[in-house]
C-alpha positions, 0 to 999 in steps of 0.5 A: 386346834386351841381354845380352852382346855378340857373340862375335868382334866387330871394329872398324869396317871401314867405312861405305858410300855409295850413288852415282849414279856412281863418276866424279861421286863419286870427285872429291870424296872423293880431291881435295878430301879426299885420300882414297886410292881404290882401282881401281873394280871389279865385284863379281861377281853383285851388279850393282854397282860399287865402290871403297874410299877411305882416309886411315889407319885410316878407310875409305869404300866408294862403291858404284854400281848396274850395275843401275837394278833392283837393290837399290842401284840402288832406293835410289839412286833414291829418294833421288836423290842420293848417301848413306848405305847401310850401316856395315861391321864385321868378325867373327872368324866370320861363320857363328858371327856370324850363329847367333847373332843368329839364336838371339838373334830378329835379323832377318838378310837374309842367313842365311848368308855370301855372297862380298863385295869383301874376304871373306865379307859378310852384311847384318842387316836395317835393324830389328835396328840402328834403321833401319840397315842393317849389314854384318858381313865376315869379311874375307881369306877367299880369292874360290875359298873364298867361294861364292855363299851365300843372299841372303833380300831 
């Protein structure tokens, strides 16, 4: 579909990778790469375990399932290996951001923001950008202000 672009559309904000585990992954990135690793941490109602690396503007996220049986976990075992899950872009107004994908026939996985590792987070289904799966964030929203929202998966 084209037309005009997404009102609010920011940059890049990262790209994320499903691993087996954070302690295997993080050695290859940080050392050999010199990529700087944030503290693991869990991410509250995801199962899922995650950290941020960086070196400048760019920016990886390592995600690692706490449960075999969640959707990383899944896509982690199928694959058997660690790879390329999502890209992550920044949105001035996710809710304003997800109306309108939605009124443009978008499938969304998400209908409405839910909390993410750095703001409010919702996914597009995989179809909508050939096969990839995109995360939209608006990012800095406060944790007491990012609620749970509505996962549709």
């Amino acid at each position: 579909m084209t037309g005009a672009a997404l009102d609010g559309m920011g940059p890049l904000h990262h790209v994320g990778i499903a691993v087996p585990s954070l302690e295997e992954a993080l050695p290859f990135w940080r050392d050999t790469l010199g990529y700087r690793a944030t503290e693991p941490r869990e991410l509250p109602g995801t199962g899922v375990r995650l950290c941020f690396l960086e070196c400048g503007a760019a920016r990886i996220e390592l995600v690692e399932a706490l449960d075999p049986d969640s959707g990383i976990g899944r896509f982690v075992a199928e694959r058997g290996r660690p790879t390329l899950h999502h890209v992550c872009f920044e949105v001035a107004d996710l809710a304003v951001a997800l109306a309108e994908l939605a009124a443009r026939g978008h499938r969304l996985i998400d209908l409405v923001p839910r909390a993410g590792a750095e703001g409010l987070v919702a996914f597009l289904h995989p179809s909508v950008a050939g096969g990839v799966l995109v995360e939209l964030l608006e990012a800095g929203v406060p944790a007491d202000r990012r609620g749970t929202g509505i996962h549709t998966r």
